[in-house]
C-alpha positions as CSV (number, residue, x, y, z in Angstrom):
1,X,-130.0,-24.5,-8.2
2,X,-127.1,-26.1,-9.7
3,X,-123.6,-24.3,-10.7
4,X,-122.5,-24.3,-14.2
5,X,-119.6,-26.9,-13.7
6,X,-122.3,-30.1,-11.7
7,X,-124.2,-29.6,-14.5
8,X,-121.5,-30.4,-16.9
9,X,-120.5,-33.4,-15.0
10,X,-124.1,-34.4,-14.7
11,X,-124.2,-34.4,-18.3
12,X,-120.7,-35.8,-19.2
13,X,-121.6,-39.1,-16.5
14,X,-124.5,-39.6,-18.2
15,X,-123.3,-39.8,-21.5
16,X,-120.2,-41.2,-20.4
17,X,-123.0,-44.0,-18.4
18,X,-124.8,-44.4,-22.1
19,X,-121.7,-45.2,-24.4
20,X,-121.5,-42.3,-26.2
21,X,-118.1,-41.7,-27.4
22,X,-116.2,-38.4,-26.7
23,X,-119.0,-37.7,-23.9
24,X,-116.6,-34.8,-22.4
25,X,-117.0,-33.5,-26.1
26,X,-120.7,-33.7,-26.2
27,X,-121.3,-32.5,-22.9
28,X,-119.5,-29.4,-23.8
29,X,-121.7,-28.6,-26.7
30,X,-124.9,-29.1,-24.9
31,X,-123.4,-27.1,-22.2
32,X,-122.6,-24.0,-24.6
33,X,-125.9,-24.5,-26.5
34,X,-128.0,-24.5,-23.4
35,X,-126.1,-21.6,-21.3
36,X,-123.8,-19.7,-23.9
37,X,-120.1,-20.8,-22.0
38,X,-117.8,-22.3,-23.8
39,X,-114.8,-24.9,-22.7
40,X,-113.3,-21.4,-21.7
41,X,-116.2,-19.9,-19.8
42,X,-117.0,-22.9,-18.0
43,X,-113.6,-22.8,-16.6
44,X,-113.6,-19.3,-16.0
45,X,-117.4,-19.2,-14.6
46,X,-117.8,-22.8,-13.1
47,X,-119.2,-21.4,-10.2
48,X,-122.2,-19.4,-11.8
49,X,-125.6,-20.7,-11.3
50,X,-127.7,-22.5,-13.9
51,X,-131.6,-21.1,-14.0
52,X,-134.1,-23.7,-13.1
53,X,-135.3,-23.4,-17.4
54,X,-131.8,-23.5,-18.3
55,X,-131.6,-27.0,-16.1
56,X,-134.9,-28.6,-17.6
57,X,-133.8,-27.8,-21.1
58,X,-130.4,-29.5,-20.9
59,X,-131.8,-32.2,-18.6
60,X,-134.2,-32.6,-22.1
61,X,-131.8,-32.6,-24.7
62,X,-129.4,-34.8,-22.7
63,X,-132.1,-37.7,-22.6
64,X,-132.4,-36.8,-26.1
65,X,-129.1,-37.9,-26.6
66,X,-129.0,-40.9,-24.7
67,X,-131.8,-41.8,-27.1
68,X,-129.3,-42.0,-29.4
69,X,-131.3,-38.8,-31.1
70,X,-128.0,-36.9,-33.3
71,X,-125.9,-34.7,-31.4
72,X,-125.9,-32.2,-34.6
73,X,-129.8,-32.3,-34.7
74,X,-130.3,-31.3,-31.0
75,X,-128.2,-28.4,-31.5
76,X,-129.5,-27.4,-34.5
77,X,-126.3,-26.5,-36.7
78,X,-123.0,-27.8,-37.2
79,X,-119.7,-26.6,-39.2
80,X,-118.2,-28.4,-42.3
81,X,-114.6,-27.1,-43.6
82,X,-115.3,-24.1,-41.5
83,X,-118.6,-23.5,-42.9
84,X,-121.4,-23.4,-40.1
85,X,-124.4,-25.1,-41.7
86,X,-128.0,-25.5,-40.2
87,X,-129.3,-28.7,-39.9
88,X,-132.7,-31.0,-38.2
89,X,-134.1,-33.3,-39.2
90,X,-134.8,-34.3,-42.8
91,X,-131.7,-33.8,-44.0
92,X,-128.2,-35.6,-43.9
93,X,-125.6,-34.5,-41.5
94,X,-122.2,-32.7,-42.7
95,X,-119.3,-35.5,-42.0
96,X,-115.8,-35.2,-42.5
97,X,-115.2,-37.8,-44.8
98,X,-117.3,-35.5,-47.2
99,X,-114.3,-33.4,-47.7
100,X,-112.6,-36.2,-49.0
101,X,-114.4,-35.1,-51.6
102,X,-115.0,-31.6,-51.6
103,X,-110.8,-31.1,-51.7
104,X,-110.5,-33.4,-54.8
105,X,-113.0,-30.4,-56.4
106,X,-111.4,-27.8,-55.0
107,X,-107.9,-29.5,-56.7
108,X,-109.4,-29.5,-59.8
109,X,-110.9,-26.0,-59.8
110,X,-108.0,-24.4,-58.7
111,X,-106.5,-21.6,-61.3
112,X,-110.1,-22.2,-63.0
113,X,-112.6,-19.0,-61.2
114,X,-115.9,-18.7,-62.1
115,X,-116.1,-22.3,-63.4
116,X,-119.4,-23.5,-64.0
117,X,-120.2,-26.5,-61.0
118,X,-123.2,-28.7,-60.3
119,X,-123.6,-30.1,-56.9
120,X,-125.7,-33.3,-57.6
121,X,-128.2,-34.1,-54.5
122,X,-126.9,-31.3,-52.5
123,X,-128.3,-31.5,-48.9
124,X,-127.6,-29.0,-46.5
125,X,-125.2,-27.4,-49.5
126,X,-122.3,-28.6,-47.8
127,X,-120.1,-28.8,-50.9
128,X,-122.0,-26.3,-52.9
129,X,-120.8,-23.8,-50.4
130,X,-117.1,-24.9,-50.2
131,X,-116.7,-25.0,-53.4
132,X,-118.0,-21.4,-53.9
133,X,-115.8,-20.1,-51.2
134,X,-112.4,-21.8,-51.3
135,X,-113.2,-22.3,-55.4
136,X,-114.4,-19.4,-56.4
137,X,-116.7,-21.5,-58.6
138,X,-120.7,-20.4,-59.9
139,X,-122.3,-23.5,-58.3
140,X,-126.1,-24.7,-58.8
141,X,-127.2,-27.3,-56.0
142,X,-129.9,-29.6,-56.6
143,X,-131.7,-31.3,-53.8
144,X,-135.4,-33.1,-54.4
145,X,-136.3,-33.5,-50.6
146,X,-138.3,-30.7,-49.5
147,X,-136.7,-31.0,-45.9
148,X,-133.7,-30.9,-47.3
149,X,-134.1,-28.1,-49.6
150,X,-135.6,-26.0,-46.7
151,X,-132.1,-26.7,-45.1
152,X,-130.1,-25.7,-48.1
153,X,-132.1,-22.1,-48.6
154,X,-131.4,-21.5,-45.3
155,X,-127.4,-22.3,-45.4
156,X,-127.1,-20.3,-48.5
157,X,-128.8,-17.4,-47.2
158,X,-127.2,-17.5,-43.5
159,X,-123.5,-17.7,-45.2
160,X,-124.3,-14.7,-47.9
161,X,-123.9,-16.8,-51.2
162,X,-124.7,-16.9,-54.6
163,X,-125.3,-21.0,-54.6
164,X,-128.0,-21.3,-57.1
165,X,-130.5,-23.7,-55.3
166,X,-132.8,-25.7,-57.4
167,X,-135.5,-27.8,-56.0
168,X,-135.0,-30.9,-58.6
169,X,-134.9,-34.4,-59.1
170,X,-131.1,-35.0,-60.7
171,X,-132.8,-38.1,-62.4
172,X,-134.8,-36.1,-64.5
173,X,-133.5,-32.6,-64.5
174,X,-130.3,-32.8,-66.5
175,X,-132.8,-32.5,-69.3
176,X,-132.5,-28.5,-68.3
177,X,-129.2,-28.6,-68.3
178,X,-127.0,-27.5,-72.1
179,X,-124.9,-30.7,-72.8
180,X,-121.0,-29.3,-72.8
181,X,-121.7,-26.2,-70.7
182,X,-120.3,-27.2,-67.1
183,X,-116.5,-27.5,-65.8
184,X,-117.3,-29.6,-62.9
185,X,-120.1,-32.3,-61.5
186,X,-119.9,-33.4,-58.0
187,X,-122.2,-35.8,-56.2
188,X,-122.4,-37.1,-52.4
189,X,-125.6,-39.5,-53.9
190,X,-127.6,-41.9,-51.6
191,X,-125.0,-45.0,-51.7
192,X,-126.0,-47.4,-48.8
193,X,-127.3,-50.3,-49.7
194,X,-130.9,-50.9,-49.0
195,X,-130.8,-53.9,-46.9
196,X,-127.9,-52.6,-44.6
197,X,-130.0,-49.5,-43.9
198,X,-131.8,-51.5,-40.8
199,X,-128.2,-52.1,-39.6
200,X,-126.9,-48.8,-39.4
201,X,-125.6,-47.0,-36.2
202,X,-128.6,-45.5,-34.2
203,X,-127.8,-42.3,-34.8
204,X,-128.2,-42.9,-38.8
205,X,-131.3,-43.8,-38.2
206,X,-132.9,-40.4,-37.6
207,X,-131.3,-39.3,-40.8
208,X,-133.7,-39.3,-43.8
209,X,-133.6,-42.5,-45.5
210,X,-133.9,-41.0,-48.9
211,X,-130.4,-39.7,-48.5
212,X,-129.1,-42.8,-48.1
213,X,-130.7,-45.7,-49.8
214,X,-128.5,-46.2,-52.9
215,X,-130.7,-49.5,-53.7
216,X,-130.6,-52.8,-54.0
217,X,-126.6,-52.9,-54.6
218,X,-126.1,-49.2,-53.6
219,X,-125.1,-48.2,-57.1
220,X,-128.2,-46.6,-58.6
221,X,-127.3,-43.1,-58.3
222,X,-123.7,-43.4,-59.4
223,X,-125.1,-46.1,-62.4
224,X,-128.1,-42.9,-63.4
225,X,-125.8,-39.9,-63.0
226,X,-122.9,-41.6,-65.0
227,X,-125.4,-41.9,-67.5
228,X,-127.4,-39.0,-68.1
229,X,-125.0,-36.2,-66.9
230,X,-121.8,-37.2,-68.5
231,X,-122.5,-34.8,-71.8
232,X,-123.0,-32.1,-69.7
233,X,-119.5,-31.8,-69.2
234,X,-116.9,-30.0,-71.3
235,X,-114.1,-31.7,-72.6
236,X,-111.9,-31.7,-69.9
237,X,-114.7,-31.3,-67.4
238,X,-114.3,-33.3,-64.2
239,X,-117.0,-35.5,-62.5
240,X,-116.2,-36.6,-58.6
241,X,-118.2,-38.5,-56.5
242,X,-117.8,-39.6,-52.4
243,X,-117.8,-43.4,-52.5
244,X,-119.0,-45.7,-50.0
245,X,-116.6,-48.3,-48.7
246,X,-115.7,-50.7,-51.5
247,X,-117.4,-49.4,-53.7
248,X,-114.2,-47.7,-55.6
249,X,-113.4,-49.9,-58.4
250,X,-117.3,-50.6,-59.3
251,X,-117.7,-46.8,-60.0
252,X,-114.5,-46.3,-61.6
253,X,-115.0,-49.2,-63.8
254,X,-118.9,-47.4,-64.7
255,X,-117.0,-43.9,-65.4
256,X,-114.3,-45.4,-67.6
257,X,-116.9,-47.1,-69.9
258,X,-118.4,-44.1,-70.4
259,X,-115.0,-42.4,-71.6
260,X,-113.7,-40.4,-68.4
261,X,-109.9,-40.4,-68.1
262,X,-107.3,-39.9,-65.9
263,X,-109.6,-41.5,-62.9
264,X,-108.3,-41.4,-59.5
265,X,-109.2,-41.7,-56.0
266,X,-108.9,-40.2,-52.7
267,X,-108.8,-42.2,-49.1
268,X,-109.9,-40.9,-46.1
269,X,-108.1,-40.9,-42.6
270,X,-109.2,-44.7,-41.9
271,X,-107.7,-45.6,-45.4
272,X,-110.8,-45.9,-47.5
273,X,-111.1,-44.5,-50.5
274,X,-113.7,-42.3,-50.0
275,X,-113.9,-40.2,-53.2
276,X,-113.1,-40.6,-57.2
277,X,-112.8,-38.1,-59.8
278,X,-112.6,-38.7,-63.8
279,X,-111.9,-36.2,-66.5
280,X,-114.3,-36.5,-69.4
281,X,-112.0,-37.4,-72.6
């Protein structure tokens, strides 16, 4: 039977053996998710044994991940801005880069409660949910995946919030929707283009393809949202999107042809800019 702290370095070598980055990281996760210690139990409890089921499971998970299987899939959950957020497969993972995004809402919402927000192919609610708790906005998320929807109920409910989840296809729903009746539209749409999908990291590939493919140029969402929920925004209303990497002056160009104002974007930490918002004029 193996102590606690040889079955972290078991784990940590082998990751560390595979090429996955921040293996310590990792290691530390599985660790915690397998036996309950955190960085500061293992230290304090290094010596305590590991049970023989304890052993097979992270033995298990741990060729999971050298499979290249998500780290944030095996352990079934994950945290964005704070938020912890259910997740498996079918729908995308939280990143960081998404609150890029999420803080150029939360900029715009500020000293505006209860405004009326639309998260546009939602996911796991990730945005929804920040921008409900650090906006004090009334947000409705729509998601068409079923997977993905499942994943959303479940965030909502597990974090005790009023998201309104519809189950929807945002190409065809804003027909339910009251042109001039919301403050704010958001969208983290599908944005890859479809023949760089085969050549995304390993890891990306267990993520559901729907949630990426952003066809043949990786515009179509951006091109069909522009389009057909612009008049549901007030005057003064503000549209954002996360953007894909170059894709910043395609969209902007899209949004000021369609009469939004005041268009600016936001980078993220590796200088790209990752999000846009425009004001409806």
């Amino acid at each position: 039977m193996r102590m606690l702290k040889e079955a972290y370095r078991a784990c940590r070598q082998a990751l560390a053996n595979s090429g996955i980055e921040n293996a310590d990281y990792e290691a530390l996760c599985l660790i915690e998710h397998v036996t309950g210690f955190s960085r500061a139990g293992l230290i304090a409890h290094g010596d305590a044994a590991v049970s023989d089921s304890q052993q097979a499971q992270l033995t298990a998970l741990t060729e999971k991940r050298l499979r290249r299987y998500p780290l944030q899939y095996l352990l079934g959950a994950w945290s964005f801005m704070g938020i912890p957020l259910a997740v498996g497969e079918g729908v995308l993972i939280p990143r960081d880069d998404t609150e890029v995004c999420t803080r150029l809402c939360l900029d715009y919402l500020r000293g505006k409660p209860h405004a009326q927000a639309f998260d546009l192919c939602a996911g796991s609610g990730a945005i929804a949910l920040a921008l409900e708790r650090f906006g004090k906005a009334q947000v409705t998320a729509v998601e068409l995946s079923e997977h993905a929807f499942y994943f959303l109920k479940t965030n909502i409910k597990q974090n005790n919030a009023t998201v309104t989840p519809v189950h929807g296809d945002v190409l065809h729903c804003y027909t339910d929707v009251s042109d001039g009746s919301l403050d704010l539209i958001v969208s983290n749409p599908p944005y890859i283009r479809r023949g760089d999908l085969p050549s995304l990291q390993a890891e990306v590939q267990f993520e559901p393809a729907m949630a990426l493919d952003g066809g043949e140029d990786g515009y179509d969402f951006y091109r069909a949202i522009i389009a057909r929920w612009s008049r549901k925004l007030k005057p003064g209303g503000a549209l954002v999107f996360e953007l894909g990497e170059g894709q910043a002056a395609a969209v902007a160009q899209q949004m000021r042809e369609k009469g939004f104002i005041r268009l600016r974007t936001a980078e993220d930490f590796g200088g790209c800019e990752r999000a846009i918002i425009g004001i409806r004029g």
